[in-house]
DOROLUM-374654 format. One line per field, with one value per residue (C-alpha): residue number from 1; x, y, z. Coordinates in Angstrom, 2 decimals. Layout:
<atoms>
num <- [NUM,...]
x <- [X,...]
y <- [Y,...]
z <- [Z,...]
</atoms>
This chain:
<atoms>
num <- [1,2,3,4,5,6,7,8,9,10,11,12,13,14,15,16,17,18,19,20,21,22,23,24,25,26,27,28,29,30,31,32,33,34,35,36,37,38,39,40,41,42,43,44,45,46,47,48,49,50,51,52,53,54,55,56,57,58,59,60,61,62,63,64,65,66,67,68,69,70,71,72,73,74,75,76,77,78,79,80,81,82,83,84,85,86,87,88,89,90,91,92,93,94,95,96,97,98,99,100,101,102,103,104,105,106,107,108,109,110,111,112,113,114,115,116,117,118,119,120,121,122,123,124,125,126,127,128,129,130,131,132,133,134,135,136,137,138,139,140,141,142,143,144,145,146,147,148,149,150,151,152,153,154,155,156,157,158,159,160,161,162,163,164,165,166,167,168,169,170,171,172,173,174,175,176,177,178,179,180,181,182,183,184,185,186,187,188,189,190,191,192,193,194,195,196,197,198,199,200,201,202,203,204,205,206,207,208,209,210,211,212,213,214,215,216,217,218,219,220,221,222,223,224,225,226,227,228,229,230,231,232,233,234,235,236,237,238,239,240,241,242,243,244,245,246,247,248,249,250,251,252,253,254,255,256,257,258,259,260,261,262,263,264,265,266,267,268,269,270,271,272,273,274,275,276,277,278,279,280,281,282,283,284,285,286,287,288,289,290,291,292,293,294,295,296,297,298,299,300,301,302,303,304,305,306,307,308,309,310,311,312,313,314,315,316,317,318,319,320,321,322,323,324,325,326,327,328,329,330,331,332,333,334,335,336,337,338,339,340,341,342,343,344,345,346,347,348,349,350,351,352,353,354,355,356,357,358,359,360,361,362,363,364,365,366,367,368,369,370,371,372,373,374,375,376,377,378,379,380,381,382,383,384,385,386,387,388,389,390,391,392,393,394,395,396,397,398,399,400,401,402,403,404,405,406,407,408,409,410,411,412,413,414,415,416,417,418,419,420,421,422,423,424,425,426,427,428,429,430,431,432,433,434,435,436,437,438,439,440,441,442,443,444,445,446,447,448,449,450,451,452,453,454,455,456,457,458,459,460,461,462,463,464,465,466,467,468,469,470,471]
x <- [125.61,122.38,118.82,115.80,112.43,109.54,106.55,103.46,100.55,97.89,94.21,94.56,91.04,91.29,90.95,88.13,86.66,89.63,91.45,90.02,91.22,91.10,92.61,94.81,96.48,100.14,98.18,96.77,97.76,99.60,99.76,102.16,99.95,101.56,101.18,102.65,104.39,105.64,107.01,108.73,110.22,111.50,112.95,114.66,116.23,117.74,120.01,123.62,124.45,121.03,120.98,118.13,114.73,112.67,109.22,107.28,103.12,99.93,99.88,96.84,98.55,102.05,100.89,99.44,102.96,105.02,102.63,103.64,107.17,106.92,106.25,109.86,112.19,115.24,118.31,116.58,116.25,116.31,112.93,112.52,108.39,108.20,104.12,102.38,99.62,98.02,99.20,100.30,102.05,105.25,107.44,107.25,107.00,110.44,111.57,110.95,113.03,115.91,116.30,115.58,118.02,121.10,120.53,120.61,123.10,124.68,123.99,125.74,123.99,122.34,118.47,116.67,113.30,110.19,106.88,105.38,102.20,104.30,104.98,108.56,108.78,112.55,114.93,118.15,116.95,116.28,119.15,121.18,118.98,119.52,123.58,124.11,121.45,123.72,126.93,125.00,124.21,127.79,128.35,125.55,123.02,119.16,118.41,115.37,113.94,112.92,110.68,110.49,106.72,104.85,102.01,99.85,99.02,96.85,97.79,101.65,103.36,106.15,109.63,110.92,115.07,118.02,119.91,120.55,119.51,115.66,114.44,110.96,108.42,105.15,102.10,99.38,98.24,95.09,94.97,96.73,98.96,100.26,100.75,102.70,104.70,105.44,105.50,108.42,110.57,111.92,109.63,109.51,107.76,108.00,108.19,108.54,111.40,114.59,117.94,120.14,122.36,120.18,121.93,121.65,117.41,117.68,119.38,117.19,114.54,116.31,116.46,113.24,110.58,111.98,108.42,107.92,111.76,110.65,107.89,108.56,111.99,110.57,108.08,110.90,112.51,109.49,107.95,108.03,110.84,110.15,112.62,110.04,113.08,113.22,114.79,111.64,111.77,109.07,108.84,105.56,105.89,104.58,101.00,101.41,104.21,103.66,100.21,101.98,103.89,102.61,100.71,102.67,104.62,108.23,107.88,106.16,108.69,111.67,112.47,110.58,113.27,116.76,119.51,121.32,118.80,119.87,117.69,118.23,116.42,114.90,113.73,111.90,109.36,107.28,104.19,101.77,99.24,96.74,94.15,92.01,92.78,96.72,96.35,94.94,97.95,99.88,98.23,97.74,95.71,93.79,93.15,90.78,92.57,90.93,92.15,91.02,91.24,88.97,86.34,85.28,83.47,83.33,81.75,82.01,83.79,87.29,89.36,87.81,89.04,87.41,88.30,85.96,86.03,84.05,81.35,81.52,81.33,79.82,80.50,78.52,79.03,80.17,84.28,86.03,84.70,86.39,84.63,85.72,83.26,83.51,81.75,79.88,80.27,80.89,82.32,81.43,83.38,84.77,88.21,88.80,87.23,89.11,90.63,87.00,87.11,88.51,85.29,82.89,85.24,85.13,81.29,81.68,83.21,81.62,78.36,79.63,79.22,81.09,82.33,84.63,86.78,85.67,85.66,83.68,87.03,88.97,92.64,94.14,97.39,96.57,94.40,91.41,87.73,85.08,81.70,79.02,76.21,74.41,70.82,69.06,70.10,72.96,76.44,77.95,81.48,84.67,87.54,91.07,93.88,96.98,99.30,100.90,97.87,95.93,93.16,93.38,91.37,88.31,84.56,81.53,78.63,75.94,76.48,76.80,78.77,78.80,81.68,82.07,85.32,85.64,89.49,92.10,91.97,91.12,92.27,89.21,88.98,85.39,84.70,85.99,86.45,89.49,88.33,89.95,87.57,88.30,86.75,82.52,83.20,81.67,80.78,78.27,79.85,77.21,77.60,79.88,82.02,85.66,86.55,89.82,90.86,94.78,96.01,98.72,98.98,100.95,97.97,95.75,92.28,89.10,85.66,82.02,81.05,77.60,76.60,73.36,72.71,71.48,74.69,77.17,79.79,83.43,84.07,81.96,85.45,87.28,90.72,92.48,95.17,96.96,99.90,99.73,99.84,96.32,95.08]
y <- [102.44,104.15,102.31,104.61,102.66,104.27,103.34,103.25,102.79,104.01,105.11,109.12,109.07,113.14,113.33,111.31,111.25,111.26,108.64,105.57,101.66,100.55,104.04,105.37,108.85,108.00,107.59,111.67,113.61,116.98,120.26,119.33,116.57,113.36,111.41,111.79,108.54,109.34,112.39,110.77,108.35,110.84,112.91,109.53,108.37,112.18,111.61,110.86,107.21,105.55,102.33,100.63,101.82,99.07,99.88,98.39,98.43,96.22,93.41,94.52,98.08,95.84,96.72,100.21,101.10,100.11,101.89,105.03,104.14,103.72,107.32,107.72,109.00,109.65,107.30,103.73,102.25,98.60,97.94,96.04,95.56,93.95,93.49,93.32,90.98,93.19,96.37,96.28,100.04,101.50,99.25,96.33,98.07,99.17,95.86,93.92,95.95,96.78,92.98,92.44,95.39,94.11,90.31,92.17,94.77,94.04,95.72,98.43,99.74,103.18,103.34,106.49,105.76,107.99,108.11,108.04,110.28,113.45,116.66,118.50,121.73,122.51,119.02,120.70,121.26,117.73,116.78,118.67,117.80,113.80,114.46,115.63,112.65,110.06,111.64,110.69,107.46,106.11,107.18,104.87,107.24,106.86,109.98,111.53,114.67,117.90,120.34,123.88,124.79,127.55,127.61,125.19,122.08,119.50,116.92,116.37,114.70,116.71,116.38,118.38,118.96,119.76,121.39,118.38,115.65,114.32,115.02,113.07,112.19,114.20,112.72,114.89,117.86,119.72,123.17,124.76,122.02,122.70,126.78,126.15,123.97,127.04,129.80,127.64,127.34,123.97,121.56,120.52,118.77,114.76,114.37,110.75,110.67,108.35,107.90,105.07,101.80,98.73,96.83,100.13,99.48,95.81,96.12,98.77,96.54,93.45,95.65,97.13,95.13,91.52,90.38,93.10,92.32,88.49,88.54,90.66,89.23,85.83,87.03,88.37,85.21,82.99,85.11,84.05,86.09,87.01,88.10,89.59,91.08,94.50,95.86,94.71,92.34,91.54,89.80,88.25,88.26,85.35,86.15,83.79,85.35,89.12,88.85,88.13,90.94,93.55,96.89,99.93,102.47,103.04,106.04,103.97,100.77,102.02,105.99,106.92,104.46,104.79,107.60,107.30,109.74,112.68,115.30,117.13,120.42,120.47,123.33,121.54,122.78,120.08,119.25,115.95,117.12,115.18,117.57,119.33,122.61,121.81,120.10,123.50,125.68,123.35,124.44,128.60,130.64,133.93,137.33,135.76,133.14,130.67,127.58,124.48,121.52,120.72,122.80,125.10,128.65,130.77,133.96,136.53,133.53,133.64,131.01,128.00,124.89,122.81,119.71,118.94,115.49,115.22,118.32,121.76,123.06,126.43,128.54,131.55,134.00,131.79,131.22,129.17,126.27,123.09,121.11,117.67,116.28,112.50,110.03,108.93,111.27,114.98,116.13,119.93,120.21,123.79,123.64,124.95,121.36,119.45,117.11,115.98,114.20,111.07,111.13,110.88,108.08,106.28,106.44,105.28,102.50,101.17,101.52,99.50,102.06,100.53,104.71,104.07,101.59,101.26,103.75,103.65,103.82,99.90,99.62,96.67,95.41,95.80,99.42,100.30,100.14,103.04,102.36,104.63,103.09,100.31,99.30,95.66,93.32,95.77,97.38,100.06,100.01,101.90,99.44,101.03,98.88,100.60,99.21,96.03,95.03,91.84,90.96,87.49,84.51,83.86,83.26,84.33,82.46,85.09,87.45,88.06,91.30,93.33,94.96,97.80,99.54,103.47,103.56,101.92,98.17,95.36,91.50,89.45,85.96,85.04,81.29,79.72,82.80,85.34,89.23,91.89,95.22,99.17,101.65,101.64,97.66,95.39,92.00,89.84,87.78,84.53,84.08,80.90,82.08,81.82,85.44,87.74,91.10,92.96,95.87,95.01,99.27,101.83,103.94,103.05,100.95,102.32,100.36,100.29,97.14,96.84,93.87,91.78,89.10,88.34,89.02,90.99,91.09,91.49,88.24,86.45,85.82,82.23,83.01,80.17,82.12,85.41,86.99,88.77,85.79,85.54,82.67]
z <- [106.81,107.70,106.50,106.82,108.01,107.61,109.21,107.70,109.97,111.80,110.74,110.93,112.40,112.90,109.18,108.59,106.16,103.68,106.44,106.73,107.40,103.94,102.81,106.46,106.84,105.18,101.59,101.59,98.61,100.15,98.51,95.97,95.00,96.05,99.56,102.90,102.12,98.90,100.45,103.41,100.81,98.33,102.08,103.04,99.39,99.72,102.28,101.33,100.47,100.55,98.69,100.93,102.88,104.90,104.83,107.67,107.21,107.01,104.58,102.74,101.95,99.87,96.73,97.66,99.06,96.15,93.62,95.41,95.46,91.74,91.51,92.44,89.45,91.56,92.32,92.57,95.74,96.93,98.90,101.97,102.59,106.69,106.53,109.76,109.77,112.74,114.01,117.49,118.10,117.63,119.45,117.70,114.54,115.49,116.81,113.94,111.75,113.74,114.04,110.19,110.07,112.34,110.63,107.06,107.42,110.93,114.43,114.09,111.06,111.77,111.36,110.58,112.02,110.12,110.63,107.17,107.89,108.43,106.55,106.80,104.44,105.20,103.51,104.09,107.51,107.81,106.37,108.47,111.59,110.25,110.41,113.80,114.83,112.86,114.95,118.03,117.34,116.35,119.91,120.91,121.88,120.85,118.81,119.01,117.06,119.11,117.42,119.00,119.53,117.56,120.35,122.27,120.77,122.64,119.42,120.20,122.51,123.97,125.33,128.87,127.83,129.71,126.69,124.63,127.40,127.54,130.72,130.29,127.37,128.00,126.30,124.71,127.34,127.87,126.68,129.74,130.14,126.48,127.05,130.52,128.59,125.70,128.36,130.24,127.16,128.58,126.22,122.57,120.40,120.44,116.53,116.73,114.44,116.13,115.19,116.09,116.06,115.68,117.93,120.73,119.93,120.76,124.05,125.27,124.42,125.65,128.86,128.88,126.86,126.07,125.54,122.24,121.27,121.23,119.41,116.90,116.17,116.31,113.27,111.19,111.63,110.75,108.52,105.21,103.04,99.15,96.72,93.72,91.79,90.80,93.92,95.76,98.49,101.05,104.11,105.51,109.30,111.06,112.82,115.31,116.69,116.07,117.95,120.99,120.89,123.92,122.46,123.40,121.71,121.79,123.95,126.77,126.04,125.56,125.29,128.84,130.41,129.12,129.73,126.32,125.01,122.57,121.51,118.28,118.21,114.41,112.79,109.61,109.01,110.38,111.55,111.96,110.06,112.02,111.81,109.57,110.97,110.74,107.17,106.35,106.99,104.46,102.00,100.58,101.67,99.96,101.82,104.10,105.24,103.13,101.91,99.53,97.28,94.58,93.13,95.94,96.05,99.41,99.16,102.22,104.45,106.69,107.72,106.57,104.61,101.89,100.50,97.69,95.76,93.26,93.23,93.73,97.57,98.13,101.54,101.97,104.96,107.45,109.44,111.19,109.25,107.84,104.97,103.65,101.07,99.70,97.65,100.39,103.56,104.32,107.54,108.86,112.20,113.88,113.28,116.54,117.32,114.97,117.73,118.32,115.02,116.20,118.84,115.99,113.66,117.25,117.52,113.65,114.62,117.92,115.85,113.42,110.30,107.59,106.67,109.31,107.53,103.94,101.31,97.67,95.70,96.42,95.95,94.47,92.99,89.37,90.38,91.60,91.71,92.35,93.33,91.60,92.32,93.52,94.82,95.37,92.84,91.38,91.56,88.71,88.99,87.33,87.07,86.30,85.29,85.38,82.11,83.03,85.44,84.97,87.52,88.25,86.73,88.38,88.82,90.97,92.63,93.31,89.96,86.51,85.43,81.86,80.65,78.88,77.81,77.83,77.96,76.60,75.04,77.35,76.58,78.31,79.15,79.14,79.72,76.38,74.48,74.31,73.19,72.55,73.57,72.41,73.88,73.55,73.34,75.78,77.03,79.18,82.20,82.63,86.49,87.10,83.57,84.60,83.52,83.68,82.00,81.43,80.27,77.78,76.95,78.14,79.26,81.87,80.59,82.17,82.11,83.59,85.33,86.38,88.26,88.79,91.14,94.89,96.56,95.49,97.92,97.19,99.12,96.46,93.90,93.75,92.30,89.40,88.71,90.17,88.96,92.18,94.22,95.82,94.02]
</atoms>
């Protein structure tokens, strides 16, 4: 039996400001117009005989997750959700589920292990490249996925081979580091893709890292286990116990010191994407080497790269440029420089610039919010509530809000009164009203909140009831 995991983590600060921590890397809408994790999901469910993919990621992106799995019209899969209250690298990410895996499905099930923040062009050359990696794990051997390099990239890690054999894990050189390595023709790319037996993962670990095989087995086993129905099953892991699992990846725990290694040489069209400059090539290009999303004009530019939101971006007479514009912050970096990125999400971040983590568009388990504006004393929201959604019951301290309807028909609970609102409909929240709205359509509902009061922070909210389970 093979189980794919795909793990879901990590910011993506090189693509700020698209990637953020409420909103990381895996959740990026590709050329075809869905996410790298819907993507890596759809590759995975592919594969012959694939009844069941575990899905390990942070708790607060559940519901995020399974909206994009939703998406997915093929053969339905049965969904295992391990949800890391703290992210604490590769390694345990990889420990936990080959020990939810072996107590599941038994050790010597076969686990396809994918990063979900990946793009691969070529599925029957994964697919092939996924067979040979399945042969050598049902001999035991930890598989691991060699990409032959196009040039010199300072982004990848890289693997030194011996024909098939791993001769040592490289991590990400300098410039000249990165072209020796080409010239030599004895290094690959480290995709970070693995192949192999769960119960092969937990001796190496046993072996090699007993403290990260502890801890995270002892938060599978701890963790609190939910069966929601509908193929969907999730599994809380215990923070007490994942915290004290060591930070480190599985490179560094487990791959730099065992001898079972065998390297597939992929050609899969693949690349991390972790970039601006390499998102860029994903997508077409015109004569000049221009690519974008959005509404975008360049006149008398080359090579450059705009991602426009929600406005028109202009380029006149300039190259080399790449251009992401959002809501509320537009990056303008070389792409030549793209690396440098993460420097400035870093400085973000020590400085404690809330751009580095939140983002004006909120996603929750019944849809999403978008900030439009605000000032003292007042927010303007848009609220969508995909069909089926129903925020939960509920009352604020600081603020009073005022509905109004511009899509769809909401059903409102406002203190003592039940309403029913069409579109151009509204209604006045008294601050302290025990309030709730749901989408009982099949379209999504769409309405303008706009809300008053000294504090308006989304931390002000006391929860009765919650279909969703946060009450």
């Amino acid at each position: 039996m093979i189980v794919p995991v795909i793990v879901s983590g990590g910011v993506g600060s090189r693509l700020w400001p698209a990637s953020r921590q409420s909103h990381p890397k895996p959740f990026l809408h590709m050329e075809n117009g869905k996410s790298l994790l819907f993507n890596t999901y759809a590759r995975a469910a592919a594969l012959n005989d694939i009844t069941d993919i575990v899905t390990i990621t942070a708790q607060d992106s559940s519901f995020k997750t399974i909206a994009e799995y939703e998406q997915f019209h093929g053969q339905p899969m049965t969904n295992h959700l391990l949800l890391e209250p703290m992210g604490r690298d590769t390694a345990a990410a990889a420990a936990a589920a080959a020990s939810y895996v072996a107590d599941r499905f038994g050790g010597d099930t076969i686990i396809l292990l994918l990063p979900a923040d990946h793009l691969i062009v070529d599925d029957a050359g994964f697919q092939q490249a996924v067979a040979r990696a399945t042969k050598a794990a049902e001999r035991g051997q930890v598989a691991t996925f060699g990409l032959e390099p196009d040039g010199p990239e300072t982004g990848y890690g890289y693997i030194e081979v011996d024909g098939e054999e791993a001769v040592r894990f490289v991590e990400k050189p300098d410039l000249e580091t990165a072209q020796a390595y080409v010239d030599s023709g004895q290094y690959l790319w480290n995709s970070g893709m693995f192949c192999f037996r769960a119960d092969a993962m937990i001796e190496a670990m046993q072996a090699h890292c007993p403290e990260v095989l502890t801890a995270s087995r002892n938060s599978v086993e701890t963790g609190e286990h939910l069966d929601l129905g509908a193929r969907h099953l999730e599994i809380l892991l215990d923070a007490d116990a994942f915290s004290k699992a060591p930070k480190i990846s599985l490179d560094y725990a487990v791959m730099e010191k065992i001898s079972n290694i065998s390297v597939i040489r992929a050609n899969i069209g693949w690349s991390d994407v972790g970039t601006w400059s390499s998102l860029s090539q994903s997508h077409p290009s015109d004569d000049q080497g221009n690519a974008s999303i959005g509404d975008a004009m360049l006149i008398n530019s080359t090579n450059c790269f705009v991602s426009a939101e929600d406005r028109l971006i202009a380029l006149v007479g300039v190259e080399d440029l790449a251009v992401i514009d959002t809501r509320d912050a537009t990056l303008i970096v070389n792409k030549a420089r793209s690396q440098d990125v993460k420097i400035l999400f870093e400085k973000l971040k020590s400085s404690g610039h809330e751009a580095h983590a939140s983002f004006p568009t909120g996603y929750r388990p019944w849809g999403s919010y978008t900030i439009l504006d605000e000032g003292v004393g007042y927010k303007v929201k848009r609220i969508e509530v995909k069909p089926g959604g129903c925020l939960s019951l509920q009352s604020h301290k600081h603020r009073s809000e005022h509905w109004t309807v511009v899509q769809g028909i909401a059903h409102v609970v406002n203190g003592e009164r039940q309403l029913v609102l069409n579109p151009n409909e509204s209604t006045y929240i008294e601050c302290g009203n025990i309030h709730r709205m749901e989408n009982r359509g099949s379209e999504p509902m769409t309405l303008i909140e706009v809300q008053t009061g000294n504090y308006l922070g989304e931390d002000d909210i006391m929860r009765f009831e919650d279909i969703y389970g946060r009450s």
